[in-house]
N, C-alpha and C positions, 0 to 999 in steps of 0.2 A: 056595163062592167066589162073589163077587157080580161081576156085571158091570159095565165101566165105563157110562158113559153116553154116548149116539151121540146128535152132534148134528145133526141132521136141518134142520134150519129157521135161518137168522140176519134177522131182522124187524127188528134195528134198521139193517143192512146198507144200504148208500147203493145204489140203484142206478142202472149206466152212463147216461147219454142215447145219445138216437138218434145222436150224431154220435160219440160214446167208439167206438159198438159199430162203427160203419158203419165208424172207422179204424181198428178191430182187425181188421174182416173185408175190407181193402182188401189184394188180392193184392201190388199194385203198391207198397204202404206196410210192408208187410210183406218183401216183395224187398229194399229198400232197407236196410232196418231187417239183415236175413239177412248181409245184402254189408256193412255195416257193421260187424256183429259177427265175420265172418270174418274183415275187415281186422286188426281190434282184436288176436284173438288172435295171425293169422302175426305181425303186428309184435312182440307179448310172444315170439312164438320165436324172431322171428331176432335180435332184441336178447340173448336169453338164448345163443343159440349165438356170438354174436359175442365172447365174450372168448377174448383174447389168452393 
């Protein structure tokens, strides 16, 4: 049985600037971003429990 291949390295791969990383690692951007996605969901479920 041959094994697949593992791909270890992507070189053509872009990668982030200092300012992508710096607002991925921003606690406070990230909070925001957490409380947003929370809202998002209750809303799909209170909308979904609302029918009559």
């Amino acid at each position: 049985m041959s094994e697949s291949p593992v791909i270890r390295e992507y070189p053509e791969v872009p990668l982030p600037t200092k300012k992508t990383l710096a607002r991925r690692q921003n606690i406070a951007i990230q909070a925001v971003k957490f409380a947003g996605s929370a809202l998002n969901i209750m809303m799909m479920v209170i909308k979904g429990h609302d029918k009559d």
